[in-house]
N, C-alpha and C positions, 0 to 999 in steps of 0.2 A: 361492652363491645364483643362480647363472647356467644350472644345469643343467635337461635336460627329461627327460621317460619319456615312454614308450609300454607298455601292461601286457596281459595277459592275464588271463583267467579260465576256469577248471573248475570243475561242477560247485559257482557261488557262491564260489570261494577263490579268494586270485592264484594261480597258478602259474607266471607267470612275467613279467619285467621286460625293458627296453632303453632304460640310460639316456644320454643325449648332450649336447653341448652345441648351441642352436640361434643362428643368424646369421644377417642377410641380407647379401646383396653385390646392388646394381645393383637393388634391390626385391624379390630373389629369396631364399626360404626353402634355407637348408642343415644339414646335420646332420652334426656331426664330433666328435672326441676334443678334451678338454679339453688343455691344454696341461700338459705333464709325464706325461701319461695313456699309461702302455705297449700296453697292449692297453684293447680294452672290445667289448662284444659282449651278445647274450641271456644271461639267467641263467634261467634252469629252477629252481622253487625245489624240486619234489618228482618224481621220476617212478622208483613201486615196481613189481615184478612181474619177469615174466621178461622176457629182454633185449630179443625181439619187439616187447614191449610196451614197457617203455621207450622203444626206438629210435622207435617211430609217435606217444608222447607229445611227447618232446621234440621232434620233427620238427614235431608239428603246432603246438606252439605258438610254435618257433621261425619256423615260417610265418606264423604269423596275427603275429606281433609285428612281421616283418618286411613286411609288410604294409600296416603302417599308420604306413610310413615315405614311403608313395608319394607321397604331396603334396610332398617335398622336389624341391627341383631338384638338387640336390648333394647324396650319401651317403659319409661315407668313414670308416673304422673296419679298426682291426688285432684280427685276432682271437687268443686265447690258445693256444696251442698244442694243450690238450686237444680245442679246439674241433675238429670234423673235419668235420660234418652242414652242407655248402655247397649245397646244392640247392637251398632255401628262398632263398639268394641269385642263384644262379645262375637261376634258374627269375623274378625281377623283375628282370631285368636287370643285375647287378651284373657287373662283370666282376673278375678272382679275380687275384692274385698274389702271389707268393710271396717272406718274406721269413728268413731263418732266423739262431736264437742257439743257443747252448752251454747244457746242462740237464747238473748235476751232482748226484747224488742222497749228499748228507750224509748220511746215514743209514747209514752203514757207519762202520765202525772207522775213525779217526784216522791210522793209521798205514797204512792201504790208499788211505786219500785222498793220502798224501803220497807214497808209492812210486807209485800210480798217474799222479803228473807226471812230466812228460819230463825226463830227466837235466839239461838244459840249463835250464829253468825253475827246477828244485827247487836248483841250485848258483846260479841270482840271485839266488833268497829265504833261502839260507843267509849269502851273503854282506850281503846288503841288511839280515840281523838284528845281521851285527858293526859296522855303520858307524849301525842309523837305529833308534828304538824307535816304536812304535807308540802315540799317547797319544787318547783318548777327545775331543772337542768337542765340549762341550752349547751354542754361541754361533754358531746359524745365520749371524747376520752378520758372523760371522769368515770362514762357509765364505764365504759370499757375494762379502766381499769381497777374498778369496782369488781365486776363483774367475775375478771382474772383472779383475784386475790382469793373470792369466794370461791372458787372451784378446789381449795386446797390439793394442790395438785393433781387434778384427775386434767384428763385432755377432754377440749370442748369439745361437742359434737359440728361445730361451724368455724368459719375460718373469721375471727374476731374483727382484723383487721376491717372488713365488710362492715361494721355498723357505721362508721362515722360519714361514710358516701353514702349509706341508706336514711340515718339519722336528716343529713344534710337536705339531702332530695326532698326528704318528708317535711321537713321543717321552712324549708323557703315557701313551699305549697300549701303551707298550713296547714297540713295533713300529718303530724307525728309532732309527740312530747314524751320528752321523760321526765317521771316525777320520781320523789325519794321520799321517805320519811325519815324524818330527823326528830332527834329528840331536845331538849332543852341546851344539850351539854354542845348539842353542837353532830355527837355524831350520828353518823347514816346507818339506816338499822336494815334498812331493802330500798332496792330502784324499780320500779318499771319502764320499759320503754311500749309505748301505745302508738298506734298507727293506724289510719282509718281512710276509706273512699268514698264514694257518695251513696252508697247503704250499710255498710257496718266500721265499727271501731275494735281492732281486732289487740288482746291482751298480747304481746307481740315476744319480747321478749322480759322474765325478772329473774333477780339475783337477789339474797339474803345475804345479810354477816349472819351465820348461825353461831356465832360465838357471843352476840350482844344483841342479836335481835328481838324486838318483842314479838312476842306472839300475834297479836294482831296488824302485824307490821306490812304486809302484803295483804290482807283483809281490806286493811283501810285504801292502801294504794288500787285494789278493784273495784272498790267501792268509790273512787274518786274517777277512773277510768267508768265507772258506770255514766256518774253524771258526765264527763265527759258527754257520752253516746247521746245522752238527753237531754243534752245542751244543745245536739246540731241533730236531735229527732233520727237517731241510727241505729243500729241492733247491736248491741255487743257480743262479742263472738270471744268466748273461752278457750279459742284456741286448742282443741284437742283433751279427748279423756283419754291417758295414756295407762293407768291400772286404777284399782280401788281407791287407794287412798285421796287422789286428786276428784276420782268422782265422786267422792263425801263431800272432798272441801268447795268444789266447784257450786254440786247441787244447793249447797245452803244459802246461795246469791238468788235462786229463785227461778234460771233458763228454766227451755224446755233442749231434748237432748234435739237432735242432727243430727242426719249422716251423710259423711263423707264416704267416696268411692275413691280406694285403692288400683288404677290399674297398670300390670305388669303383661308384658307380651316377650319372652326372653327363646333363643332357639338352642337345642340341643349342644350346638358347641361352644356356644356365648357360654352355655351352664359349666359345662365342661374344664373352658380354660380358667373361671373365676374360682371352679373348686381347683385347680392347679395353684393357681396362685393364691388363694388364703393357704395352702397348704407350704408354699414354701414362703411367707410372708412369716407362719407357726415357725417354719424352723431356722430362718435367718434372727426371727427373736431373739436377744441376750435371756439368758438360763434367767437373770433375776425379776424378768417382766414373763417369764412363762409358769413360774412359782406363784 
């Protein structure tokens, strides 16, 4: 109920949307992703004819939408990887960068997805099937509080309480599952929660016990979230390479990479009062969380 749009019109119809969440900070209006929100960006809802044509529809309405985001003082939005047409941004001032994940296209034979991982992958998720089975979670707040315990005190980057409404939503729609792996004794070694629309299934959110987890224990739940994708013919989407080490372990499943576009549009004194305020946020800090 938090959300806002900005819309377009042709010709009397929408033809096209950009929906956000809005904030202010310091009195000052912003415009950002909802939290838990992967991408979000213009939707185009129609644009026929030859490519010519298309390309100068959707441009132009991707412009005018973008457009009438100009009153924000703060803009900031990931855009989906299909998305390419950055001019409309680039052209009001956005400045652009780049963030990229792993896109695997389910849609091929079963047995081409599994040869096509890396020798060394495909022998952790053999093994990880003799020691862990993989069981279904329909009790958000199992994942949740799963999830919590494993952060050993550090603060999540998201506000927790959010998954069992999104869990929920997904799940009446047939659109979202968490699995776990479990082992003989009973217990849980990692969760994933998976969530998918009608072209990709996206590795969405996972958690480890790193105190008892096996090593192939999130191996194997990717590899289950694979067939997932190739079960309903969708691309699996690795959800972001965020440094080295996850681009090892992602690569060995076999995508190819993606790029996501980053874009920011923020004005001098938006920049201004946010460095005020991380600065007295540093020194209202307790001495023992500045150490």
């Amino acid at each position: 109920g938090q959300w806002q749009q900005v819309t377009c019109e042709r010709g009397g119809r929408l033809a096209g949307h950009l929906r956000f969440v809005e904030y202010f900070a310091s009195g000052m209006r912003a415009c950002q992703m909802p939290q838990l929100t992967r991408v979000l960006g213009p939707v185009v809802l129609s644009a026929a004819g030859k490519v010519e044509s298309r390309v100068r529809f959707v441009h132009s309405v991707v412009t005018e939408l973008v457009s009438r985001l100009a009153d924000f003082e703060n803009v900031e939005m990931t855009l989906d990887p299909s998305f390419t047409d950055l001019t409309p941004f680039l052209e009001s001032g956005c400045e652009v960068s780049v963030l990229q994940t792993f896109l695997l296209d389910c849609s091929r034979p079963s047995d081409e997805l599994w040869t096509g991982m890396r020798d060394k992958t495909r022998n952790v998720v053999r093994r990880a099937r003799e020691r862990l089975m993989v069981k279904d979670i329909d009790d958000a707040d199992l994942f949740v509080s799963f999830y919590r315990s494993n952060l050993d005190g550090e603060k999540c980057y998201f506000n927790l309480g959010l998954v069992r409404g999104l869990f929920e939503a997904a799940h009446v729609r047939g659109q979202g599952k968490i699995a776990a792996a479990i082992d003989s004794s009973g217990m849980v070694h990692a969760k994933v929660f998976f969530v998918w629309d009608d072209q990709r299934l996206y590795y969405f959110l996972s958690t480890r016990d790193r105190k008892v987890a096996d090593v192939g224990a999130v191996s194997l739940l990717l590899w289950h979230g694979i067939e997932l994708a190739h079960a309903r013919k969708l691309t699996f989407d690795f959800d972001g390479i965020t440094n080295e080490a996850r681009f090892a372990f992602m690569a060995g499943f076999g995508g190819e990479i993606a790029t996501r576009f980053n874009i920011v549009r923020t004005t001098r004194l938006y920049e201004a009062q946010k460095g005020i305020r991380n600065v007295a946020r540093a020194i209202l800090k307790p001495d023992w969380l500045r150490s």
